[in-house]
N, C-alpha and C positions, 0 to 999 in steps of 0.2 A: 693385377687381379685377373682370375681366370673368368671371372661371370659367371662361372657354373658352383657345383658342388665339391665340397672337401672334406676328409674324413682326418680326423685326427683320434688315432686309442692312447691312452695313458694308462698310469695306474695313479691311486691317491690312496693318504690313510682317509681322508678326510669323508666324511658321510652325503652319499649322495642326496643335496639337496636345494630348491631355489636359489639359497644365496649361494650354491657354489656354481650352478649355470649362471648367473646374475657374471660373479668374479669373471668366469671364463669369456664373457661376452664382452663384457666391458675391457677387460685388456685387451682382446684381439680387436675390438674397437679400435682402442687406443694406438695400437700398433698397425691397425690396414689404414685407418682412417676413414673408415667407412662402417655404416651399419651393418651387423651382419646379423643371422639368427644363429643361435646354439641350441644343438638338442645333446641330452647329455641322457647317456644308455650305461644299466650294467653290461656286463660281461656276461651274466646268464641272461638277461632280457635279449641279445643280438644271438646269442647261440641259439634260444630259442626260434627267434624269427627264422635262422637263417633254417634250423632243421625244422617249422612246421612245414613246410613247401605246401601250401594252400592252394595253388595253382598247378601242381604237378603234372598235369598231361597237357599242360598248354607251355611248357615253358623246356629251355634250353636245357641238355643235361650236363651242361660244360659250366653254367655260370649261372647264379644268385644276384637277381636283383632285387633290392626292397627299398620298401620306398617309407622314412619315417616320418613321421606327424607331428607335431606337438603335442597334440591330443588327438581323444575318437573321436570321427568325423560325426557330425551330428546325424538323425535321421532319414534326411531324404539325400543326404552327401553319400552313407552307410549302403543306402539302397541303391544307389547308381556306380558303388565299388563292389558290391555283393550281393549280387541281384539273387 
């Protein structure tokens, strides 16, 4: 295992929801052997993030980093990412 982050895209018919990040996590479970989290995104939700650039004068013009969540950061988390 690398100990960092990894990105897997796919496609499915199947309808984005709990129990399919649920399936997704639990087999990869089952297969690394270890806990891991799964965040599961459309294809227009990353296209968006990647074209809002919220940061644009502080950031590289070669390369997009984002960073996703599970959820929105609660209130005083909100304030210390978006002052």
């Amino acid at each position: 295992m690398s100990g960092g982050s990894d990105n897997v895209i796919f496609t499915s018919e199947r309808e984005l929801t709990d129990a399919l990040r649920t399936s997704i996590q639990q087999d990869l479970e089952h297969a690394l052997g270890s806990t891991v989290g799964v965040f599961v995104r459309t294809a227009s939700e990353v296209r968006a993030s990647a074209e809002s650039e919220p940061f644009s004068a502080h950031v590289s013009k070669t390369k997009i980093q984002v960073l996703i969540l599970d959820s929105r950061p609660t209130g005083h988390a909100r304030g210390r990412l978006w002052p």
